[in-house]
DSSP file (Angstrom, degrees, kcal/mol; ACC not computed):
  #  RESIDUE AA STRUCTURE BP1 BP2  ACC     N-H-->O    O-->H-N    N-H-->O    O-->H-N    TCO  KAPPA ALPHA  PHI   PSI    X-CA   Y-CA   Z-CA
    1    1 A X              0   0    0      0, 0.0     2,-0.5     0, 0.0     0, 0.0   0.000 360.0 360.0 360.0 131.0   79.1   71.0  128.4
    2    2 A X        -     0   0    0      2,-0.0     2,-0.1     0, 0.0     0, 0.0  -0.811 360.0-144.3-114.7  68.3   80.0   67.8  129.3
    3    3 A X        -     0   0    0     -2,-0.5     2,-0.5     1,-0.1     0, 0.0  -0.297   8.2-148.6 -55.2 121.1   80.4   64.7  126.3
    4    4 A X        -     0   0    0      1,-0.1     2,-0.7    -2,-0.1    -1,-0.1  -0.696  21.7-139.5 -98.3 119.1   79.2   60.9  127.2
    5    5 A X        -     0   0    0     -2,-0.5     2,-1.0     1,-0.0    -1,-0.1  -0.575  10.3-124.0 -76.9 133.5   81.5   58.6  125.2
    6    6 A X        -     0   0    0     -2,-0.7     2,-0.1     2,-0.0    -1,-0.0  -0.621  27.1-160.4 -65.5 111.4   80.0   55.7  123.7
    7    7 A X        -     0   0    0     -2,-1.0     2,-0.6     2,-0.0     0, 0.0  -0.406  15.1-133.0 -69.3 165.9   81.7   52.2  124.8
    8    8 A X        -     0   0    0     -2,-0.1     2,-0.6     2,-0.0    -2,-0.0  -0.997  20.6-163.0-114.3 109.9   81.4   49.2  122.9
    9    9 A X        -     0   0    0     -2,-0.6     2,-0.8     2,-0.0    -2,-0.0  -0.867   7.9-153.3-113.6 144.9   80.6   46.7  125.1
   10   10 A X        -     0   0    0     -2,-0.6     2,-0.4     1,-0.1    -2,-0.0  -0.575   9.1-164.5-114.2 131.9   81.2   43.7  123.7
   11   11 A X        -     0   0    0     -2,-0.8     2,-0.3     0, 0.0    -1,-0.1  -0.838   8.9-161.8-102.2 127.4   78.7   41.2  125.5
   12   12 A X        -     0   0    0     -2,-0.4     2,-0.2     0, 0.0     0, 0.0  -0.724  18.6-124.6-120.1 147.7   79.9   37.3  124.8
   13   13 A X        -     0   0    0     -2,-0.3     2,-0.5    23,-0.0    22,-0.1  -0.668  31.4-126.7 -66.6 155.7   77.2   34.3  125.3
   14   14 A X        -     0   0    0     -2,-0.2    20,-1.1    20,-0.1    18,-0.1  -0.939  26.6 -98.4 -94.9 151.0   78.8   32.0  127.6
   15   15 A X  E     -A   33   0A   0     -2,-0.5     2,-0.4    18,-0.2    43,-0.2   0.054  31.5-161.1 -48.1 168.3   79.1   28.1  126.6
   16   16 A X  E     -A   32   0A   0     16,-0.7    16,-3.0    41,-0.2     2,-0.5  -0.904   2.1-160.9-164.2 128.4   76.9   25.8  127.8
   17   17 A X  E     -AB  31  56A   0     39,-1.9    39,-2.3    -2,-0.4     2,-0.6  -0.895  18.0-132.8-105.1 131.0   77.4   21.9  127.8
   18   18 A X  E     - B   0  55A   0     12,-1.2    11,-1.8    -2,-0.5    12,-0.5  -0.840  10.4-162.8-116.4 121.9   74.8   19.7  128.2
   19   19 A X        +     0   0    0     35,-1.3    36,-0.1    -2,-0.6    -1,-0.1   0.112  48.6 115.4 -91.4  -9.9   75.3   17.0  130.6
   20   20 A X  S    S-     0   0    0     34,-0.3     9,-0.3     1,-0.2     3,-0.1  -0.141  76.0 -79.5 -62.9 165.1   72.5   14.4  129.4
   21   21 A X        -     0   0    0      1,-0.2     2,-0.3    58,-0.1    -1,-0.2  -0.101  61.2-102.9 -67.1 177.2   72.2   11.2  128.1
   22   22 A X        -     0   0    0      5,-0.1     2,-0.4    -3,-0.1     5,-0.2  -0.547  43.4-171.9 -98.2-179.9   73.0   11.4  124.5
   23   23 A X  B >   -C   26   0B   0      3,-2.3     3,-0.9    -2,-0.3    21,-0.1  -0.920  43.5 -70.9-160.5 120.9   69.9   11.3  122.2
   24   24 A X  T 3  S+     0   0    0     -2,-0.4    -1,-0.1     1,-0.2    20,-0.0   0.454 130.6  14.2   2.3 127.9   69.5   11.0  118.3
   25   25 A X  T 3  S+     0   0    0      1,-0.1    -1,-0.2    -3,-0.0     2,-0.1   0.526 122.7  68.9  98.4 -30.7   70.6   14.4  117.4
   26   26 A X  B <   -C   23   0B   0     -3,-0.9    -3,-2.3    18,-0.0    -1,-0.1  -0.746  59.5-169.0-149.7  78.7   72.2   15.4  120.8
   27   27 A X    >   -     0   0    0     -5,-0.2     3,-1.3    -2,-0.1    -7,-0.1  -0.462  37.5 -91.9 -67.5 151.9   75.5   13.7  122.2
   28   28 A X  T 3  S+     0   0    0      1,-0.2    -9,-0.2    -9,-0.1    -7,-0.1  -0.356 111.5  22.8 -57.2 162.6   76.7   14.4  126.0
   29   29 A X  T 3  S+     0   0    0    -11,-1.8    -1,-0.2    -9,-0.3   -10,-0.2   0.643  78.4 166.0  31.4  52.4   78.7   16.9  126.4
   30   30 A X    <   -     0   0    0     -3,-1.3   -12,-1.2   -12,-0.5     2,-0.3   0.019  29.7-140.4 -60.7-174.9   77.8   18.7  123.4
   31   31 A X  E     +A   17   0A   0    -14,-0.2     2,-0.3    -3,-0.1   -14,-0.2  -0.903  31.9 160.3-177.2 109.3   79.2   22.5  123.7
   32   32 A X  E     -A   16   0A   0    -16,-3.0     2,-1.0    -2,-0.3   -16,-0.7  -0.942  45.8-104.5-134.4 156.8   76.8   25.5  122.4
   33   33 A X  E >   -A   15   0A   0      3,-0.5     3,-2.1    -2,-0.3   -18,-0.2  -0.831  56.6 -90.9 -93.4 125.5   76.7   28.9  123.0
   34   34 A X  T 3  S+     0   0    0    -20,-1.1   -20,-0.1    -2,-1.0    -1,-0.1   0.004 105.4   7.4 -65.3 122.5   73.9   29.6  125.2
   35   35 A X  T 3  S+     0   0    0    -22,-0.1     2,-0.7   -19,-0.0    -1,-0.3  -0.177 108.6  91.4 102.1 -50.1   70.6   30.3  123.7
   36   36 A X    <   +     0   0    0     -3,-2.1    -3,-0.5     2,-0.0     2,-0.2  -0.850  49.6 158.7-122.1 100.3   71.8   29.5  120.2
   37   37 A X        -     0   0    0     -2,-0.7     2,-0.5    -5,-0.1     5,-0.1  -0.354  42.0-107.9 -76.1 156.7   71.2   25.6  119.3
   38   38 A X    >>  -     0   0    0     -2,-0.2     3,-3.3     1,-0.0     4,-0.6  -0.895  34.9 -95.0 -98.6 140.2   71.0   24.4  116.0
   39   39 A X  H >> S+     0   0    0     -2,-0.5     3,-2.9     1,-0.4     4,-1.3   0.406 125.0  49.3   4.8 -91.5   67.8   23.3  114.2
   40   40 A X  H 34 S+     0   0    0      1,-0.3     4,-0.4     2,-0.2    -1,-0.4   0.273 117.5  40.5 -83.2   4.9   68.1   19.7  114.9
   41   41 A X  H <4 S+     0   0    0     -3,-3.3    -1,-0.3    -2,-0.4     4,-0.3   0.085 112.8  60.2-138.1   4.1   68.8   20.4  119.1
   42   42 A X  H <X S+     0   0    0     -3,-2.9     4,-1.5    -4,-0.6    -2,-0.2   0.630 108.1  47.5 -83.3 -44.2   65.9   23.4  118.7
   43   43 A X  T  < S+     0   0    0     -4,-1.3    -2,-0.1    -5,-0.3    -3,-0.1   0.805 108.7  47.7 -57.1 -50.2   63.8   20.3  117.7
   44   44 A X  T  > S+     0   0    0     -4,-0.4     4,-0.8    -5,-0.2    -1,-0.2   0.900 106.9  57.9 -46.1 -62.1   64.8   18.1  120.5
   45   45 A X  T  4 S+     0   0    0     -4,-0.3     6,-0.2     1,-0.3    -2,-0.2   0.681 105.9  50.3 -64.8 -40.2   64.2   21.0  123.3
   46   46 A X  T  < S+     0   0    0     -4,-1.5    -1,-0.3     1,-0.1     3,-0.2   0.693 117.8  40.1 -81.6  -1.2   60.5   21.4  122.2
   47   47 A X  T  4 S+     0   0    0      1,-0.3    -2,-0.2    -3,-0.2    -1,-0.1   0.741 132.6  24.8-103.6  -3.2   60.0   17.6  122.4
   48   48 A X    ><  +     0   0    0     -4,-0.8     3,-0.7     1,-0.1    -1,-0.3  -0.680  66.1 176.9-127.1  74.7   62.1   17.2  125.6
   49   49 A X  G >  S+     0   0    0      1,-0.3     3,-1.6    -3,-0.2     4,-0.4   0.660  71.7  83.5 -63.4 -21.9   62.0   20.7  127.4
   50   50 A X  G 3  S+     0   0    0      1,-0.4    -1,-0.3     2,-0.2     4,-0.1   0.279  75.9  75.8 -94.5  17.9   64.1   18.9  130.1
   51   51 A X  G <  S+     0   0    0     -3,-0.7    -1,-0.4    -6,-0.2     3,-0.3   0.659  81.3  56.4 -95.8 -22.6   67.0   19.6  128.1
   52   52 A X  S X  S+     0   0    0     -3,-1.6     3,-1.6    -7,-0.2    -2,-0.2   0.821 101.4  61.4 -79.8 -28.7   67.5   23.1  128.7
   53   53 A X  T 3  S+     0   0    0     -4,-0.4    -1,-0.2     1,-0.3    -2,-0.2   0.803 105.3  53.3 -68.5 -12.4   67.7   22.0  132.7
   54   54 A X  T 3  S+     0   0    0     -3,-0.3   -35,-1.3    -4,-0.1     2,-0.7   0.146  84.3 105.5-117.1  28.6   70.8   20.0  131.5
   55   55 A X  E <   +B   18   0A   0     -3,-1.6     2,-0.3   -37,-0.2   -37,-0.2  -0.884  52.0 168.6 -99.6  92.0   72.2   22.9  130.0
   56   56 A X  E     -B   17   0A   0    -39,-2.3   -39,-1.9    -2,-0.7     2,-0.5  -0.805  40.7-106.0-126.2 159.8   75.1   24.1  132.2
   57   57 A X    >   -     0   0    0     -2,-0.3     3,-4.1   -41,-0.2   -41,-0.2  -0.682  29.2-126.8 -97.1 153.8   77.7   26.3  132.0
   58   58 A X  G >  S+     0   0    0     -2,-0.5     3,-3.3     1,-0.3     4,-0.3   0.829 107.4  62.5 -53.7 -32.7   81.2   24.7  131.4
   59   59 A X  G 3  S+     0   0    0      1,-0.4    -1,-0.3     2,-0.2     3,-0.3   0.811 113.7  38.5 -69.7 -34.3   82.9   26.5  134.4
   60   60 A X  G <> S+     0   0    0     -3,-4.1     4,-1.8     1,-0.2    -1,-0.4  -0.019  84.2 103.2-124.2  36.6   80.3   24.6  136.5
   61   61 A X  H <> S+     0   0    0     -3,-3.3     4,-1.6     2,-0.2    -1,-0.2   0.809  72.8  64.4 -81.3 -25.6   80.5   21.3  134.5
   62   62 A X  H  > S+     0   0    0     -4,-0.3     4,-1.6    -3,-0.3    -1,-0.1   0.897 116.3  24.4 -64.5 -73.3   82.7   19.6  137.4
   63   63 A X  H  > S+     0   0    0      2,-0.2     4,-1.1     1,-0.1     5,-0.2   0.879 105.5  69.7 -86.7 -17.8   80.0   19.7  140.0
   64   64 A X  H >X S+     0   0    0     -4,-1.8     3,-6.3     2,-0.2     4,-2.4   0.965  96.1  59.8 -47.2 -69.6   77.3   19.9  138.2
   65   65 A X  H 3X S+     0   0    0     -4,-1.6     4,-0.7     1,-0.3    -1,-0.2   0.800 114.6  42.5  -0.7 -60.1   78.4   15.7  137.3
   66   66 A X  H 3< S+     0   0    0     -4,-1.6     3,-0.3     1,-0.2    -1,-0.3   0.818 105.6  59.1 -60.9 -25.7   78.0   15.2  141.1
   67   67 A X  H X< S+     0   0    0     -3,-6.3     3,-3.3    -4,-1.1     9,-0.3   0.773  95.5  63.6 -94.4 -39.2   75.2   17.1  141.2
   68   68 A X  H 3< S+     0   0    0     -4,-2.4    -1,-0.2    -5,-0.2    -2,-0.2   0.839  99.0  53.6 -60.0 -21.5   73.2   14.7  138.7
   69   69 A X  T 3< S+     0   0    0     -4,-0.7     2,-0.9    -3,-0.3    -1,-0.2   0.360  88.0 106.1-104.9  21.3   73.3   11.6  140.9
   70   70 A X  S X  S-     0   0    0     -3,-3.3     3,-2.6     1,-0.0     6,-0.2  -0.708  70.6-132.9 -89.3 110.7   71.6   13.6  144.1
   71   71 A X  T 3  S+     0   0    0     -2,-0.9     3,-0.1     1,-0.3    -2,-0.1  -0.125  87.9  18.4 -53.6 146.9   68.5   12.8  144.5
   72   72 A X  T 3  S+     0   0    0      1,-0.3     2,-0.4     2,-0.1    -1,-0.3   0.432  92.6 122.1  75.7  -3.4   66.0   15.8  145.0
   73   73 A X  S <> S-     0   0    0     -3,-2.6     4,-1.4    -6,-0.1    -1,-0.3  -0.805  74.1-120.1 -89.3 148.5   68.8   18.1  143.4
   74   74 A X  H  > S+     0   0    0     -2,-0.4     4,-2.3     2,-0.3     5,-0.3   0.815 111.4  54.4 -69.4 -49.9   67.1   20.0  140.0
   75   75 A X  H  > S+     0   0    0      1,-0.3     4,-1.8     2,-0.2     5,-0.3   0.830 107.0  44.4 -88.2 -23.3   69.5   18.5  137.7
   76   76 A X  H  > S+     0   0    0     -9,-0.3     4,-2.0    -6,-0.2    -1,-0.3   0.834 114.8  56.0 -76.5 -17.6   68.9   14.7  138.8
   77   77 A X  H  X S+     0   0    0     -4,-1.4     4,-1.9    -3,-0.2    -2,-0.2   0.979 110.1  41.6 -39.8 -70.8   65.0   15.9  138.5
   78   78 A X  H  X>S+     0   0    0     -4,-2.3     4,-2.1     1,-0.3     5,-0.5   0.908 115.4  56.3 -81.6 -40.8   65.5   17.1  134.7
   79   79 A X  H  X5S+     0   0    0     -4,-1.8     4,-4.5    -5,-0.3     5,-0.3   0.988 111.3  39.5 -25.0 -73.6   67.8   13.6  134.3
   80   80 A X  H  X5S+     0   0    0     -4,-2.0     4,-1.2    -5,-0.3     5,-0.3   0.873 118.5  48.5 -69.3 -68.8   65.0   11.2  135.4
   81   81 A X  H ><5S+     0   0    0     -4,-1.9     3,-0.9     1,-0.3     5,-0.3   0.544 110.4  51.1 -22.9 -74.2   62.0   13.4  133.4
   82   82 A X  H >X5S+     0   0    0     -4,-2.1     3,-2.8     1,-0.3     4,-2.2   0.800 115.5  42.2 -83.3 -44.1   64.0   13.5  130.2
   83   83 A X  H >X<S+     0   0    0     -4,-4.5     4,-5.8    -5,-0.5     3,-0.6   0.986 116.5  51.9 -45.9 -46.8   64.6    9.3  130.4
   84   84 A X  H << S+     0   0    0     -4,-1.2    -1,-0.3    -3,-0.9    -2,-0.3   0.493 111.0  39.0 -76.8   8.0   61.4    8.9  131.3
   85   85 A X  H <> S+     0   0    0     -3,-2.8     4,-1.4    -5,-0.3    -1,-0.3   0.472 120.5  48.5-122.4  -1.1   59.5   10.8  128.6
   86   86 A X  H <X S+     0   0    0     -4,-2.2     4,-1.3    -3,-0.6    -2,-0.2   0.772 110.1  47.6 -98.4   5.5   62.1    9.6  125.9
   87   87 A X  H  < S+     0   0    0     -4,-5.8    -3,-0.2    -5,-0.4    -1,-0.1   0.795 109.8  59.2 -84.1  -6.4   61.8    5.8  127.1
   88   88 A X  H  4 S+     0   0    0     -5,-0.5    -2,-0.1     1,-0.1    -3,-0.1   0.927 109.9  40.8 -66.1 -77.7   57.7    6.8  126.8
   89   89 A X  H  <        0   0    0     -4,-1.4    -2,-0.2     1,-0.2    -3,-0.1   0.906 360.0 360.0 -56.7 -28.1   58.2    7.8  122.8
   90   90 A X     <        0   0    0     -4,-1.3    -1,-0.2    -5,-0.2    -2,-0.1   0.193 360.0 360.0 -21.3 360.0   60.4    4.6  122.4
């Protein structure tokens, strides 16, 4: 008979930085663990969805930077939405 040990494994979020401009509520390079905002940056994300796209993980925070002023690249996409729908509520 053969016994399976139970491991613990211990599963960590990794950080997330958000790379946007900053916005009542939300500075750049704010630093969360991914998946878990606080209230007031829960709030933000259903009135700006284009905030989670600017949601990166730190390790890739370097190019991502570069990555925001290519046009047609996802994270200069989620850039221009998210000015353009908060200079709309403005």
């Amino acid at each position: 008979m053969t016994s399976k040990k139970k491991t613990a494994v211990q599963t960590t979020q990794p950080k997330v930085i958000y790379i946007g401009p900053s916005i009542r509520g939300l500075n750049s390079y704010s630093v969360f663990k991914k998946g878990e905002y606080p209230l007031p940056v829960s709030e933000l994300i259903k009135k700006f969805p284009n905030i989670t796209g600017l949601m990166i993980p730190i390790s890739e925070l370097q190019e991502a930077r570069k990555d925001l002023t290519k046009k047609g690249h996802i994270l200069n996409y989620h850039l221009t939405q998210l000015k353009t729908l908060k200079n709309k509520q403005e």
